[in-house]
C-alpha angles and dihedrals in degrees: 000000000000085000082057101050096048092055089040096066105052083042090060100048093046089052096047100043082050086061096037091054091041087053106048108026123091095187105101091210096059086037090058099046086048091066096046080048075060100063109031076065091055101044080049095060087049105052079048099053088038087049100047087043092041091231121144097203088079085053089046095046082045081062095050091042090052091047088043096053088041090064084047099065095043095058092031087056086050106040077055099052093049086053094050090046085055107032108028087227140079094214126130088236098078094046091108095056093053080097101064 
């Protein structure tokens, strides 16, 4: 289990400064790094766990996250964009006029 805990650590901060970015940021750029900091915690936990227990499907769940958050950053950029083309800013505050 020592392999585990030296990969669970850095997992863990990773994660957490993700969500505390995520929380208490209004800045939709660093919003959205904090949630691929997020993930990158999380795909870090399971190629821990799929390591320690010598399993491939965490390696394989690790490949769809990375897609998934691929796709991610493809629509977050352009949902961003829109807002900045509308609003002139990238804050959190004109999120309820990107309808308009």
């Amino acid at each position: 289990m020592e392999g585990l805990n030296q990969f669970l650590f850095p997992a863990l901060m990773l994660f957490a400064t993700g969500l505390m970015g995520a929380m208490f940021k209004r800045n939709l750029i660093t919003i959205f790094m904090s949630i691929e900091l997020m993930l990158c915690g999380a795909m870090l936990a399971m190629l821990a766990f799929a390591s320690e227990f010598n399993d491939m499907a965490g390696g394989v769940f690790v490949f769809f996250i990375l897609t998934i958050a691929a796709a991610e950053v493809a629509v977050g950029l352009a949902i961003i964009t829109q807002l900045f083309k509308v609003e002139n800013t990238v804050s959190t505050k004109g999120m309820n006029t990107l309808g308009d």
